[in-house]
Phi, psi and omega in degrees: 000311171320323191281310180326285202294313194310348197285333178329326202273310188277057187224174176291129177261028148055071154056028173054065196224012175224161178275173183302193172221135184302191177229173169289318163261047155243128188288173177268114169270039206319306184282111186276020169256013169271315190269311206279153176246149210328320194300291202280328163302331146336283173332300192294321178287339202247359191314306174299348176275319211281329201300287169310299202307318202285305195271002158329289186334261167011287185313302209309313173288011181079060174227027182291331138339287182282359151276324161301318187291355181253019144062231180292349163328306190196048142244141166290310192266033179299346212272121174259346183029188204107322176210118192306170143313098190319166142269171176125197196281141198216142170270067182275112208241122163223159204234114170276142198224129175086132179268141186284285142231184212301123188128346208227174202256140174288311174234128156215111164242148181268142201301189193259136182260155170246179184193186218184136188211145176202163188291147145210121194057244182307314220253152151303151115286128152292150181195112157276105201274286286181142176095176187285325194260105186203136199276131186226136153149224224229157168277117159244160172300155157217287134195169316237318199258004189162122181290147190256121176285115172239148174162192183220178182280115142251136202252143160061221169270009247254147212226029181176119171312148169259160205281146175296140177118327215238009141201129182268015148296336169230055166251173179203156184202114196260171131247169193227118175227123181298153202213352183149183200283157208006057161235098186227172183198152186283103193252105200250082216273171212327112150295158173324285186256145174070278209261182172251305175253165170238151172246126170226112208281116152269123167231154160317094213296358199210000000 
C-alpha cells in the first residue's frame, strides 16, 4: 500500500510550474502514518528539539533581531490552527534556521517564491515552483492544529520528482500550520541539507 501511494510523488512537473497530478495507481490515502517512512517519522517526532537546537544556533551568531522581527513566523508553538490550508496559489518565503556543520549559515532568509497547492483525490498536492529546491508532494490531515507534509526535493533543473521513500536525502517531511490570518507556513525539521529546520511562510498570493 506504502509503495502504491508513494508513486504520486514520481510525475511531471511541467517545467516545474505544476504540482504532481494523480495516477490511477495511487489510492486514496488519508492516514500519512501509512506512508511516512521510518527516518521521517523520527523527524516528525522530533520537530521542537531540531527547533530550540536551529534557533540556539541562531541566536548565538547574532540573529536574535532578526528572528524577533519575523514575529510568529519562527516561534514554534505559534500554530493556532482552525483553518486547514486552502488550495490555490502562495507567496512562499524561506528562511532556513541552524547550520547542519561547521562552516554553513546559521540564519538564512530568501526572497519570496512562489507555490502552489491543489486537490488531489482525497488529499492537497504541494508544490514549491520556483527556486534551486524545490519541495514536491502531498498534504495530509491530521489534527485540529496541523496538517502533515510528505514529499520529496527537486534540485536544480531537474524536470520530475523523485519517488518519495527511495532516497532519504531527498525526502522531506513537514507540519503545515496555520499562524494567523490567511497565514500559514511549512515547518520541515532537519532537512538533509544545510540547516536544522526550514520554515517556509505561506500567504496568499492574490
Amino acid at each position: 500500500m506504502r509503495n502504491l501511494l508513494l508513486i504520486a510523488a514520481l510525475l511531471p512537473l511541467a517545467s516545474c510550474a505544476s504540482v504532481p497530478q494523480p495516477t490511477a495507481s495511487a489510492p486514496a490515502v488519508r492516514d500519512w502514518r501509512q506512508v511516512v517512512t521510518g527516518s521521517d517519522r523520527e523527524r516528525l517526532r522530533n520537530w521542537r528539539g531540531a527547533w530550540v537546537q536551529a534557533l540556539r544556533q541562531a541566536n548565538r551568531a547574532g540573529h536574535a533581531r532578526r528572528i524577533a522581527a519575523e514575529g510568529a513566523l519562527l516561534q514554534p508553538d505559534a500554530a493556532i490552527g482552525g483553518v486547514a490550508i486552502p488550495n490555490g496559489r502562495y507567496r512562499c518565503r524561506m528562511i532556513k534556521l541552524g547550520a547542519r556543520s561547521e562552516g554553513q549559515l546559521d540564519f538564512v532568509a530568501y526572497q519570496p517564491f512562489s507555490c502552489r497547492i491543489q486537490q488531489e483525490r482525497d488529499l492537497q498536492g504541494f508544490a514549491k515552483l520556483t527556486g534551486s529546491q524545490r519541495q514536491v508532494g502531498l498534504i495530509f490531515p491530521n489534527d485540529q492544529l496541523r496538517q502533515v507534509f510528505l514529499g520529496t526535493l527537486v534540485l536544480g533543473d531537474e524536470a520530475r520528482a523523485m519517488q518519495y521513500g527511495t532516497d532519504r536525502d531527498r525526502d522531506v517531511a513537514g507540519y503545515v500550520e496555520r499562524i494567523g490570518e490567511n497565514r500559514w507556513r511549512l515547518v520541515m525539521p532537519f532537512p538533509r541539507f544545510e540547516s536544522l529546520v526550514d520554515v517556509l511562510e505561506l500567504v496568499p498570493a492574490s
